[in-house]
N, C-alpha and C positions, 0 to 999 in steps of 0.2 A: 504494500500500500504506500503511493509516494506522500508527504510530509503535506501537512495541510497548509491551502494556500493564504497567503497574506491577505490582510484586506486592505492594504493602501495598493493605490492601482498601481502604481509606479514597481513599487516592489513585487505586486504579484506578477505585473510584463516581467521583469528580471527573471521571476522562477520559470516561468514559461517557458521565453527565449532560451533559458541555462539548459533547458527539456530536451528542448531541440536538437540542442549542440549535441547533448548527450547521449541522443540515439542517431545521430547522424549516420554512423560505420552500417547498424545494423538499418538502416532505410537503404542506402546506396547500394549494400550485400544482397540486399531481397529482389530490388528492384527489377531483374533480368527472371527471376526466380517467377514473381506477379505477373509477368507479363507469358510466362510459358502455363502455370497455372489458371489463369485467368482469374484468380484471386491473390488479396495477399499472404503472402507464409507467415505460417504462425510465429514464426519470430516479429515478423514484423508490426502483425499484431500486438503479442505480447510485448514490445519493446512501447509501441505508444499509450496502453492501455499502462502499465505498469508505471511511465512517465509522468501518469495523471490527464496526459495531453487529449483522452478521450473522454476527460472529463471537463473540458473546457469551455461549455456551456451547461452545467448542470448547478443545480445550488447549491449555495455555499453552506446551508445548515444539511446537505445532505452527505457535504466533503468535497462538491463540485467546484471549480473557479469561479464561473458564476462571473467571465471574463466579460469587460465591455466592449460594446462593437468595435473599437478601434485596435485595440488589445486583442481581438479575435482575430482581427485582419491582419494584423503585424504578426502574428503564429500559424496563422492558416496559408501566408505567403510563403514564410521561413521554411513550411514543410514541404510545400508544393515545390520549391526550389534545388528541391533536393531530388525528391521522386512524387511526380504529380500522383500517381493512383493513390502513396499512403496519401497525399492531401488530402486528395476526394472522399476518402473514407474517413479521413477525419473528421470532416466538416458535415459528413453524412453520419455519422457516426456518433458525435457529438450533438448534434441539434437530436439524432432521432433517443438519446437516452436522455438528453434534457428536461424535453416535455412530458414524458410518464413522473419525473420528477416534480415538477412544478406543479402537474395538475391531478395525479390518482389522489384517491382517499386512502388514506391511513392502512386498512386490511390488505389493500393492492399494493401499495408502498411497500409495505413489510416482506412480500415473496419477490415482486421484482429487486428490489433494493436488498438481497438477501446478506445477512452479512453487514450491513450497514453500508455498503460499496455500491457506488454505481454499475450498471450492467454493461453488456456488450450489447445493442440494440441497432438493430435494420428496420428504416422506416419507411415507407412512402406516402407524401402525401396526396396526391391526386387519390380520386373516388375512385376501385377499382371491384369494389363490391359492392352488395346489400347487404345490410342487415333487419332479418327480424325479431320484432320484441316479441320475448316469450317470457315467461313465469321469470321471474331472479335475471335475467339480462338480456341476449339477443342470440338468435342464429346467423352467425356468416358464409354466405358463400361468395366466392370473388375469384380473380384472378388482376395480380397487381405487378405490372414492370417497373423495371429501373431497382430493384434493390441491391444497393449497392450494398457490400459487406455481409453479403445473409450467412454466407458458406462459413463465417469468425461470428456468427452474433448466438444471443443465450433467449430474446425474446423480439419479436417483429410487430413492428406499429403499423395497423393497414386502417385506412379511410375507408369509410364505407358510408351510404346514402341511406339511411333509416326507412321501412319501409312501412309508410301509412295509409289507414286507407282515405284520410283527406288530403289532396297535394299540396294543400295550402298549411298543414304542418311537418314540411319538407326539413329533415334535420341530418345532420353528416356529422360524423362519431369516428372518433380512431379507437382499434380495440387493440390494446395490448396481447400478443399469446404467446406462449412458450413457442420456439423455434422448431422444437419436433415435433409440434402439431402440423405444420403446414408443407403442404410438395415444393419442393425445389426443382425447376425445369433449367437446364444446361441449355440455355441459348444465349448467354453472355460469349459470343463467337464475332466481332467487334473490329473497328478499325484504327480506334483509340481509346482510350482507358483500361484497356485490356486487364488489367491486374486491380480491377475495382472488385470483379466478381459480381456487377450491376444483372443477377440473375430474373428473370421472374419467379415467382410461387405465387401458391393458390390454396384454398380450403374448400369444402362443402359439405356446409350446414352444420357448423362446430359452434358447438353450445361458449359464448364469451359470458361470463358473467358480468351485472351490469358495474360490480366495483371497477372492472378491468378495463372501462371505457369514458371517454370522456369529451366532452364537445369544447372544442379551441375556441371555437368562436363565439361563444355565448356565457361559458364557461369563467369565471376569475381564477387565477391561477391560487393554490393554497400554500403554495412555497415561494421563498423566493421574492425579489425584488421589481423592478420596470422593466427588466429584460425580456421577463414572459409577459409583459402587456403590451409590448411591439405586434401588428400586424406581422402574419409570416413573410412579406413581402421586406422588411427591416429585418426581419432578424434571420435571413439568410441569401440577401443579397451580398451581404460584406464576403460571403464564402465563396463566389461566383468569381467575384473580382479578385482575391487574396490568389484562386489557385491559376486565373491567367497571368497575374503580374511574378506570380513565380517563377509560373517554367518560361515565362518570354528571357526575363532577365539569364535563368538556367541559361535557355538556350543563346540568346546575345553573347555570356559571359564565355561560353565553349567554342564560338567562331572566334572569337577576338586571341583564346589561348591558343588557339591552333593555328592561326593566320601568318605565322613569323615562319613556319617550316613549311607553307603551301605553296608550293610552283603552280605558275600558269603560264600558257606558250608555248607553239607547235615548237619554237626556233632554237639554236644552239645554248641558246642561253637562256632560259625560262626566266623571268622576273618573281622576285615575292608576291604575294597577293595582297601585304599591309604595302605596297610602295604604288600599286596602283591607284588611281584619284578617284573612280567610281566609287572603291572597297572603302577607303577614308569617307569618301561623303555619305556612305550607305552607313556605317555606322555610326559614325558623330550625329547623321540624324534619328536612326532610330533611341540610339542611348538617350537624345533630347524629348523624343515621342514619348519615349517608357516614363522617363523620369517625369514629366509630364502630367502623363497619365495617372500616374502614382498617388502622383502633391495634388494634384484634383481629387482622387476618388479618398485618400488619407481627409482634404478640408473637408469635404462630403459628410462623412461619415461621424467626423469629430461635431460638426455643425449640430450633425441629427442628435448626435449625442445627448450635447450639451442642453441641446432644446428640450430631449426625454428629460433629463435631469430638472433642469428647470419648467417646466410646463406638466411632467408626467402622461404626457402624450405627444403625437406627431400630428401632421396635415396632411390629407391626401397628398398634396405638392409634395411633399418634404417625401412621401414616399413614392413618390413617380421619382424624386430629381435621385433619391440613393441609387432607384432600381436601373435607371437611364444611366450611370456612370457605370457602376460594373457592367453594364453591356456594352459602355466606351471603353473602359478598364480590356476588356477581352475584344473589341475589338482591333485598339492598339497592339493587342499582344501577338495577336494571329499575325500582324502587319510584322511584326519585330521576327518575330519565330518562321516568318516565313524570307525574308531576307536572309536569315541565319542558316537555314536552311540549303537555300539556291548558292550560298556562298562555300556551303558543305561540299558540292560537288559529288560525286561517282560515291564517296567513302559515304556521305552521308543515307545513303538506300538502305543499306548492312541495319538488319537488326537486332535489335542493342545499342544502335548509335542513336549518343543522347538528342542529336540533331532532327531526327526524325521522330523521336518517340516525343517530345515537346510541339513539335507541328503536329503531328495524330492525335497527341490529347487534348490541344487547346482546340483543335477543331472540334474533336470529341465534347470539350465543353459548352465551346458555342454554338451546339444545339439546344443546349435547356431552354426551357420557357422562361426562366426565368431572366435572359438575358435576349429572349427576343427582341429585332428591332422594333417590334410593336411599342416598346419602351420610351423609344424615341417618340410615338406620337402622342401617347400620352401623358410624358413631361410636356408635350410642344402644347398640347390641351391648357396645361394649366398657368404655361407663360404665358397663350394667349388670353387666359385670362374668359375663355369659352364656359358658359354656365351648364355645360352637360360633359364637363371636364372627368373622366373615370379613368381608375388608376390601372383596371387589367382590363379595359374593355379590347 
């Protein structure tokens, strides 16, 4: 169990970050490992879960960091930079054992949380089932993609659409289950994120009891501070942007070490690739683009913060301008990782090479919804200041 975290923020970014460093060897050693599996090795598992680092959004009376969204960003980047799939399972990882945290009752608390410890938890949240209420809780059946990390998890959080017979009390519920209640279906077969293990499973008609369920959206959370009063659109947009600004820089930082030993040129003399004028102005400006990027989606984020802190809520605006920057945040990075990339050359196809596995997963990532450009129109909504302005329409 790692050492309970501090509650001055400052200090608890220090422990975090130290986290980082500290499983760096065993994230870099997996990495090739993830991507042959299609999940990741349980070391590397056990190396973040054991770091605390997968307790990174859970609460702080339950041993959780209980980390603020900028502090989330600055360690969900730090990881992604390393090996983007453990990123993605972190931030999947951590948000999906969060919420059983913040919002079960006491009885449910007590077996997931068993042990007093946070769990290993795979969540998804789009609606991928029903459920019906019956005597003591509900029956599920469903089938739900994208779980990332299900093949390392101990309990799976699935969304499901409550089934009434007036549609006008239409209600949507995540149900907590044991892990070896539900089928796991082998189609994580992928072109990037390969080592998420982002499998589907499924149930039908498994009695959830109704402690083990809980509605986010209507629901006040029982633990915990403002973190779990964010709209899911704040409190996991900083994750979207943390894991492109990682592997962009990844990848930027691996063309730049490699560039001093690269020939280019049919002729006797082949030139360096850092003394040609394209390669310099191809970097200098994406390094400016990243950095950029960065100091945007970092003000961003601090802004929303500061304003939860002070106000104890957000503004639609405020959650369209976060969600609009991680989809700027990832799309600068594609832009960077793709430069990086083409500069790779022949070596860069191989793989295992970091140069392509950063271009596949940022691609990989910039398919979420969450980072769609639809993002962009509905920030543009509410600069314009349009009275039918919606945050995911």
């Amino acid at each position: 169990m790692p050492p309970r975290f501090p509650t001055d923020r400052q200090e608890k970014r220090a422990v975090l970050l130290n986290a980082v460093e500290e499983v760096r060897d065993v994230l870099e050693a997996g990495a090739d490992e993830a991507e042959a599996l299609g999940t990741l090795p349980m070391a590397t598992v056990n190396a973040l879960y054991d770091s605390g680092l997968l307790w990174l959004k859970s609460p702080a009376e339950l041993g959780g960091a209980e980390a603020d969204l900028v502090t989330q960003l600055e360690v969900m980047e730090a990881i992604s930079n390393i090996d983007t799939s453990a990123g993605w399972c972190t931030m999947i990882g951590a948000s999906a054992c969060s919420f059983p945290g913040a919002f079960l009752p006491e009885e449910a608390l007590a077996k997931v949380y068993a042990g007093g410890c946070p769990p290993r938890v795979a969540g998804v949240y789009m609606p991928g089932g029903t459920a019906t209420p019956v005597d003591g809780g509900y029956r599920l059946t469903g089938r739900w993609a994208f779980a990332s990390g299900i093949r390392h998890a101990q309990w799976v959080s699935a969304c499901a659409r409550v089934q009434r017979p007036d549609p006008s009390e239409s209600q949507t519920i995540f149900a907590i289950i044991p892990a070896s209640d539900v089928t796991i279906h082998d189609n994580w077969h992928v072109a990037g994120l390969k080592g998420t293990g982002s499998n589907d499973f499924s149930v039908s008609d498994l009695f959830v009891p109704e402690e083990f369920t809980y509605d986010r959206a209507h629901a006040k959370p029982r633990r915990g501070g403002l973190l779990y009063r964010l709209h899911f659109v704040g409190y996991v947009s900083n994750e979207h942007a943390a894991l492109a600004l990682g592997a962009a820089r990844h990848a930027l930082d691996e063309i730049v070490a490699v560039a001093q030993a690269k020939l280019r040129g049919f002729g006797p003399t082949p030139s360096s690739m850092v003394s040609r004028g394209s390669f310099q102005r191809d970097i200098g400006h994406c390094d400016l683009k990243l950095r950029a990027a960065r100091a945007l989606t970092y003000q961003v984020f601090e802004d929303a913060w500061a304003a939860m802190c002070r106000d104890g809520a957000l503004k639609d605006s405020d959650y369209a301008r976060i969600r609009s920057v991680a989809t700027y945040a990832t799309e600068v990075s594609l832009e960077v990782a793709t430069v990086a990339f083409r500069y790779g050359g022949a070596n860069a196809l191989f793989e295992g090479h970091v140069l392509q596995r950063c271009l596949r997963d940022i691609n990989a990532a910039a398919q979420h919804l969450m980072v769609s450009d639809a993002s962009y129109e509905n920030y543009g909504q509410f600069v314009l200041g349009l009275p039918n302005a919606n945050l995911l329409a």
